[in-house]
N, C-alpha and C positions, 0 to 999 in steps of 0.2 A: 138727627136720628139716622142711623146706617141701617142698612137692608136688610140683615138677620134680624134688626129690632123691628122692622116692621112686619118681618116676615111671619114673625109667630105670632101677629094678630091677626094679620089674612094670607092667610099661605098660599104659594102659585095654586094655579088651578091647571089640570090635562087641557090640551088643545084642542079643542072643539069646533069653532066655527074658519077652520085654515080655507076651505073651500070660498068662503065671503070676503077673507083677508082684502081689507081694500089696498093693501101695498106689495100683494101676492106677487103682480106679472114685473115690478120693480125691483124685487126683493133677492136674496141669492137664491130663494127659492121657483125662481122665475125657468131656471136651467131644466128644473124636474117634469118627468113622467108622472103620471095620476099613482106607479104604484109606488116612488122614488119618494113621490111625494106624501105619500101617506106612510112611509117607513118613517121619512125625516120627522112628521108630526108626533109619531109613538116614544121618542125620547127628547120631545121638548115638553116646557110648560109654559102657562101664559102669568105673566106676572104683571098686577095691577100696583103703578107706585103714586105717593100722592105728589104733590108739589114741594118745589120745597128738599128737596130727600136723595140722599145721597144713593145713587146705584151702588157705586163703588172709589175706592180709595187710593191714588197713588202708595204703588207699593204693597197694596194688597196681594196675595197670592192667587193666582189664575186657578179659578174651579171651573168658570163660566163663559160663555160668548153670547150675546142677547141681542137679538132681529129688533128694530124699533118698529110696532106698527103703527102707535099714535104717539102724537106727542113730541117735545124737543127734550135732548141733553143738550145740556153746557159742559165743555168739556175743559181741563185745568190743571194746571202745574201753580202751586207752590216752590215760589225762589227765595235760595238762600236767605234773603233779606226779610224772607216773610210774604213779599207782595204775591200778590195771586195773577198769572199770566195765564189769559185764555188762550186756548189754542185750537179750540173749535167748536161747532156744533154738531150734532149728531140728527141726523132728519128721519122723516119715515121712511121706509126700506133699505137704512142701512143700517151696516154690522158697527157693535161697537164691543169694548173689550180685548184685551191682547191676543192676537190668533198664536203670536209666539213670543217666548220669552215665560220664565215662574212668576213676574210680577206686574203689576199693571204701571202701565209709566207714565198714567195720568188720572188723576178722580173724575170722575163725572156724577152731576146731579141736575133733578128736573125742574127745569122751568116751569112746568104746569103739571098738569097729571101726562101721566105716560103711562102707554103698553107698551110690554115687550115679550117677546118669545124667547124663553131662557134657557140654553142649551149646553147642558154637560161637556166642558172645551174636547176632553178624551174623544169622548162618543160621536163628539160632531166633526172630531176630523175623521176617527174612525168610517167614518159614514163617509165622507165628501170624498176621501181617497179611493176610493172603489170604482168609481168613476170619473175619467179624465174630462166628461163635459162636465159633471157638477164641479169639481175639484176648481176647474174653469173660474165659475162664478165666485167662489170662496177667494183666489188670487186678486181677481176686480176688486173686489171689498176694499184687499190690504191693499191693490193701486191706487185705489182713492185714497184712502187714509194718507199714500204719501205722495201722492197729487196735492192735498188740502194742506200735508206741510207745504211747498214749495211756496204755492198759493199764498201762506201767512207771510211768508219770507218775503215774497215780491210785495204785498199791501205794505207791511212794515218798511219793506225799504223805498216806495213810493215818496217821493218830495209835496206830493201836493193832496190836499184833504179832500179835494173834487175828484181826483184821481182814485184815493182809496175808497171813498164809499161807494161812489158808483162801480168798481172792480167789484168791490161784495156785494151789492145788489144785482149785479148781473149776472155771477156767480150759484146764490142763494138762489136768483131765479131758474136758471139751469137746474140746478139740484133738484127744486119745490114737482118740477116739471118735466123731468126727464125729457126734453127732445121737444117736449107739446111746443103748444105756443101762446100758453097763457100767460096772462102779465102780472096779476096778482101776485106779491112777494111778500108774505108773512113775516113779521120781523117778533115773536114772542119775548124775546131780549131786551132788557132796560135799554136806553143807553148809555150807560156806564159799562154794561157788558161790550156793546158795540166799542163803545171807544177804547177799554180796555184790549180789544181783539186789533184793533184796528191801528193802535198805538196815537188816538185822540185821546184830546178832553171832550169829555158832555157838553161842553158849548157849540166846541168845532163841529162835533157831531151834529148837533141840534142847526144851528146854522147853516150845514154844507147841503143838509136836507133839503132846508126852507126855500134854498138858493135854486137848487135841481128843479124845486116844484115852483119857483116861480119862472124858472124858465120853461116851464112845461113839459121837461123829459120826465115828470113823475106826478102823481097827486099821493098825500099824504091819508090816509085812510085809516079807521080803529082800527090797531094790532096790525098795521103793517104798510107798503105802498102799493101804488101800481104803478106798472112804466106805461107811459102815454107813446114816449118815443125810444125804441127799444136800439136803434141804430145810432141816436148820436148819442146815447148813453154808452153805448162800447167808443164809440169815437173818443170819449175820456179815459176809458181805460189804457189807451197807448201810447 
């Protein structure tokens, strides 16, 4: 089901509770003043999607740029051959959608339910440009995005399967946690999506896990890990 189809049985709704936003002070809307920010909330909407459900479609035409407040995307390309190559995910408070270019040059769909803030692409640059500090935060967005390529390119070309998980779980944890210092790592992802990102099989994946938590750099926990040892877990990554 694509998003206009779901859209006409529950259509976005005005933005209302942006003040409680739990991914507000993470989010680009992190940049703004109380009146910046109450401008930026009057040309968004909040869109509620279920699981399962396609945001949007490589190649589709750009109308839109969408804040995640809850929730994950999966994000994906479709190659030549058919196979479906992940290339990312998309977490709470950040931007997904092409900030530039007519088309989108990846689909994304949710792993679970998702909130989003869904923002007219015109209007929201319109908006960010007025301002050299918010304009700021819109620029970060698109360095992550191509921070996270780089990132895929280095896990991909990693030699060894201890090396790549544990890069994305220290990674994912940065992201989950902006700076904190929590350990808990949510992984909402099969592992087939994992190994697909990661350029494993389900088994290696499933294995390199087991391996981590019996050496006690992690424990395995429903819907996701913790890192027990956060330091020699980077000590693999290099």
């Amino acid at each position: 089901m694509n998003i206009s189809q779901r859209s006409r049985a529950n259509p976005p709704e005005p933005l209302r509770n942006c003040p409680a936003c739990p991914v507000r002070n993470v989010s680009v809307c992190s940049t703004l003043d109380t009146d910046s920010f109450a401008e930026l909330t009057s040309i968004g909407m909040e869109l509620s999607i279920p699981a399962q459900t396609t945001l949007f479609s490589e190649g589709d035409p750009v109308h839109s740029v969408y804040s995640v407040v809850r929730g994950v995307l999966r994000d994906f390309r479709i190659m030549p051959d058919g196979q479906r190559q992940l290339v990312g995910f998309t977490l709470p408070g950040e931007l997904v959608g092409a900030l530039l270019g007519p088309t989108q040059p990846y689909s994304a769909d949710t792993l679970g339910p998702v909130v989003v803030c869904r923002f007219p692409r015109t209007a929201f640059w319109d908006y960010f440009s007025r301002t050299r500090r918010s304009v700021q935060g819109v620029y970060g967005s698109a360095a992550r995005d191509l921070g996270l390529v780089y990132d895929q390119l280095s896990l991909l070309g990693a030699r060894s399967a201890e090396r790549k998980v544990a890069s994305f779980l220290v990674g994912f944890r940065d992201r989950w946690h902006r700076g904190g210092a929590g350990s808990l790592v949510p992984l909402p992802m099969t592992r087939q999506d994992l190994g697909d990102y990661l350029g494993l099989g389900i088994s290696t994946v499933s294995r390199t896990l087991t391996a981590l938590a019996r050496r006690r750099l992690i424990v395995i926990v429903p819907g996701g890990v913790r890192i027990l040892d956060h330091a020699k877990l980077e000590e693999l990554t290099r």
